[in-house]
C-alpha positions as CSV (number, residue, x, y, z in Angstrom):
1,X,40.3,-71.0,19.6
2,X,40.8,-67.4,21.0
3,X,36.9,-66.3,20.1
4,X,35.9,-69.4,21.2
5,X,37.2,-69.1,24.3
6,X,36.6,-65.8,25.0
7,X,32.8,-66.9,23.7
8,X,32.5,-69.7,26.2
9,X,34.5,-68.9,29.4
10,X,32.6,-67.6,32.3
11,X,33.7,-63.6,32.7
12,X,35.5,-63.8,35.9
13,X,38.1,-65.8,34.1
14,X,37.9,-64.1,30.5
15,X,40.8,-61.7,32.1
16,X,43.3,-64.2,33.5
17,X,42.9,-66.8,30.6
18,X,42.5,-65.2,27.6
19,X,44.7,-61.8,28.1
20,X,47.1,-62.9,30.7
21,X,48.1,-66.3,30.1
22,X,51.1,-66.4,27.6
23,X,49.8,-69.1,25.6
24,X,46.5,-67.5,24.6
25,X,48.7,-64.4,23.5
26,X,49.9,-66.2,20.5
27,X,47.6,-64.5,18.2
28,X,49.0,-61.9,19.3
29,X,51.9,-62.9,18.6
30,X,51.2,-64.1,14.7
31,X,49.7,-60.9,13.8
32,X,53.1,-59.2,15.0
33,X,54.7,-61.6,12.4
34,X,52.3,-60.9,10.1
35,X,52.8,-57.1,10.1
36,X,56.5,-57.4,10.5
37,X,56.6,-59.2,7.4
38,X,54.3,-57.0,5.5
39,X,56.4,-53.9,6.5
40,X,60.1,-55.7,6.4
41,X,59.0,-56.7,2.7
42,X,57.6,-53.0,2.2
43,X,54.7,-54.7,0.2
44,X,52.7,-51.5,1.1
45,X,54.8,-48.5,-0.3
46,X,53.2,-44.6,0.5
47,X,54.0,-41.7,-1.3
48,X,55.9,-39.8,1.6
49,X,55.0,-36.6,0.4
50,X,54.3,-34.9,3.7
51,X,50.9,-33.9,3.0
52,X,50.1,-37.8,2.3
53,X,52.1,-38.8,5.2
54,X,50.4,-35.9,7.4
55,X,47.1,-37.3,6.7
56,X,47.9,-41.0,7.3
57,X,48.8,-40.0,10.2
58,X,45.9,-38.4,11.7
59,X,43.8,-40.5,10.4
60,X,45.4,-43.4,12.3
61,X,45.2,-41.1,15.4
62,X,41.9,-40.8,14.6
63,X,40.6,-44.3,14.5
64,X,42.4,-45.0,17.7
65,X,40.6,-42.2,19.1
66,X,37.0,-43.6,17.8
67,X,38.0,-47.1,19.8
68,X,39.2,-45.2,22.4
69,X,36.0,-43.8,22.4
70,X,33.7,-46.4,22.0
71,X,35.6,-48.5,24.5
72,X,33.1,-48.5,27.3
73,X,30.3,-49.4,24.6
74,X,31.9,-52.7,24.2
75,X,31.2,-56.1,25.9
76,X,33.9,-56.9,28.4
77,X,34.7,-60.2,26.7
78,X,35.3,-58.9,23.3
79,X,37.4,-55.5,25.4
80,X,40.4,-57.3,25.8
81,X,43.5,-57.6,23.5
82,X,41.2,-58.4,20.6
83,X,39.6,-55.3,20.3
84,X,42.7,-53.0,20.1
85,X,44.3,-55.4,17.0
86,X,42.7,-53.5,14.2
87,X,43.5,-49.9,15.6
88,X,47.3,-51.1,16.5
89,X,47.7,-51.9,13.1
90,X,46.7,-49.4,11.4
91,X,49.6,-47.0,13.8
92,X,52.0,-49.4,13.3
93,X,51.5,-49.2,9.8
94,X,51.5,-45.8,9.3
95,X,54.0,-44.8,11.6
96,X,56.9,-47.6,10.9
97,X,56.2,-47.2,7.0
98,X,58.3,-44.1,6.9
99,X,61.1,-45.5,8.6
100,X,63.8,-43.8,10.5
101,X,62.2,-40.4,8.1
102,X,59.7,-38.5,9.6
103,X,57.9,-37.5,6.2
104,X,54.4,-36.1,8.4
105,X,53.8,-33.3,10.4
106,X,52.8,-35.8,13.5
107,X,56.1,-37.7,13.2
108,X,58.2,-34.6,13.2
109,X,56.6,-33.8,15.7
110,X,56.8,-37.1,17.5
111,X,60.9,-36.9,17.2
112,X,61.6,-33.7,19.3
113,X,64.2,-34.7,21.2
114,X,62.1,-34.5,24.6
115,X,59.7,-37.0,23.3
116,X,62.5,-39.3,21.8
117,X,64.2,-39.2,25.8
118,X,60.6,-40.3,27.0
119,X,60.2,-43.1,24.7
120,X,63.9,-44.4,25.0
121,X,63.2,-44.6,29.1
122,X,59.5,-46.0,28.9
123,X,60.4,-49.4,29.4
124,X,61.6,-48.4,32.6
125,X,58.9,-45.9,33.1
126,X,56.4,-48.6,32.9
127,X,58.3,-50.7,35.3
128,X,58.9,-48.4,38.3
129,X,56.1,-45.8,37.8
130,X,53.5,-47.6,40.4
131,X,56.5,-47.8,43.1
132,X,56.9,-43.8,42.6
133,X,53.5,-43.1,43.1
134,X,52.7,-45.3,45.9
135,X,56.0,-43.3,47.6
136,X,55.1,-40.0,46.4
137,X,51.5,-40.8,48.1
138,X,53.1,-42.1,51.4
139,X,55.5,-39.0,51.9
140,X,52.6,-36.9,51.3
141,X,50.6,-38.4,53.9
142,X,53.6,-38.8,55.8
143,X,54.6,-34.7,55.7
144,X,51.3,-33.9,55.1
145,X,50.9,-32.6,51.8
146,X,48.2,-34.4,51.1
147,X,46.0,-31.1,50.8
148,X,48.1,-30.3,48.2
149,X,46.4,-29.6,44.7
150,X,46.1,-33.1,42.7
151,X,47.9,-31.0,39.4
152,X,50.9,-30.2,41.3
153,X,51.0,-33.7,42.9
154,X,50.3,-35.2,39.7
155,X,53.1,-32.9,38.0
156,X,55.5,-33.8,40.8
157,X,54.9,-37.7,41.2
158,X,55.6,-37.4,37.2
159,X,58.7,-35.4,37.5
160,X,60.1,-38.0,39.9
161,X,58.6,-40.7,38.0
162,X,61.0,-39.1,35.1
163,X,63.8,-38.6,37.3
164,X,64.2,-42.5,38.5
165,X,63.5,-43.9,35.0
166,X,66.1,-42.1,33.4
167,X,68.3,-43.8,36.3
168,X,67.0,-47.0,36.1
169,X,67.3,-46.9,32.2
170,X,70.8,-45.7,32.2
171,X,72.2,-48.0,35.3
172,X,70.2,-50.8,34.6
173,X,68.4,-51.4,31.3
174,X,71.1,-49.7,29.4
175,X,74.0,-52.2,31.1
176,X,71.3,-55.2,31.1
177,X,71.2,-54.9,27.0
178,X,75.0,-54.6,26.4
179,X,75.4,-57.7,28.2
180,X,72.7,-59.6,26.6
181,X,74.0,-57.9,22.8
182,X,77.0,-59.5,23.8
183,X,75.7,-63.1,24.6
184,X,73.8,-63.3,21.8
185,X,76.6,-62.4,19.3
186,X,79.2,-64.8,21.2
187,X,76.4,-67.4,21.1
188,X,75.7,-66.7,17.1
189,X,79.4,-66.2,16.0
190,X,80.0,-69.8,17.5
191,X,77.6,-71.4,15.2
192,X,79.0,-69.9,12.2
């Protein structure tokens, strides 16, 4: 159904159909299952040697490079979700098989404590970080800095970016999970 679709519909609507409306995103959704299952059941087991690991690793990296890459090569109906699946994988894979270990170069790497902050307050990166640059833009009009070098402007409307997603994260999302963690294991404990 999704290829058909995404075959058939006109382009204007490829965009809002097939990649934004939730039921369309259910293949999405299976192959999430899919690969949890895979994983969960460890059906594929690596040697975590870290030379093995290592070169999982970049070779994962690599091939979402090459799509990266080859992005604007591809027809815009066949550019949406579908076209990232194979590439998602394959990190998911490789980066979720060594579990909570970080047996390769990259996933040391990857869990420097700077990097681990970053990821814990993406969530609420992703949510607030067009709000911060539209007023990082508006005060530099406003006091004008516009003139100002794009690096530093970039550097700073990421700094601040930073700064209110950690708040956010802590005073919100942090608060907003212990109170759903809490519903959820009332709600399952009365079943039992």
């Amino acid at each position: 159904l999704y290829f058909i679709l995404v075959a058939l519909l006109p382009v204007e609507l490829i965009h809002p159909i097939v990649y934004i409306f939730p039921a369309m995103r259910i293949v999405d959704f299976i192959i999430g299952i899919i690969l949890w299952k895979v994983l969960a059941e460890k059906i594929f087991v690596v040697n975590r040697s870290v030379r093995n690991c290592t070169l999982l690793e970049a070779c994962a990296i690599g091939l979402m490079l090459v799509f990266i890459l080859g992005y604007s090569h591809v027809p815009v109906r066949l550019g949406l979700a579908s076209y990232w699946w194979f590439p998602v994988i394959v990190m998911l894979f490789v980066f979720t098989n060594e579990g909570k270990n970080a047996y390769g170069l990259i996933s040391k790497a990857l869990c420097w404590r700077p990097l681990v902050i970053l990821g814990n307050i993406s969530f609420s990166f992703y949510m607030i970080h067009l709000m911060v640059i539209h007023a990082v833009g508006t005060l530099s009009v406003e006091f004008g800095l516009e003139a100002v070098a794009w690096p530093l402007m970039l550097i700073g409307t990421f700094g601040c970016t930073v700064m209110v997603a950690s708040v956010v994260h802590r005073c919100f999302e942090i608060p907003v999970c212990k109170i759903c963690q809490k519903l959820y294991y009332e709600t399952d404990n009365k079943r039992l």
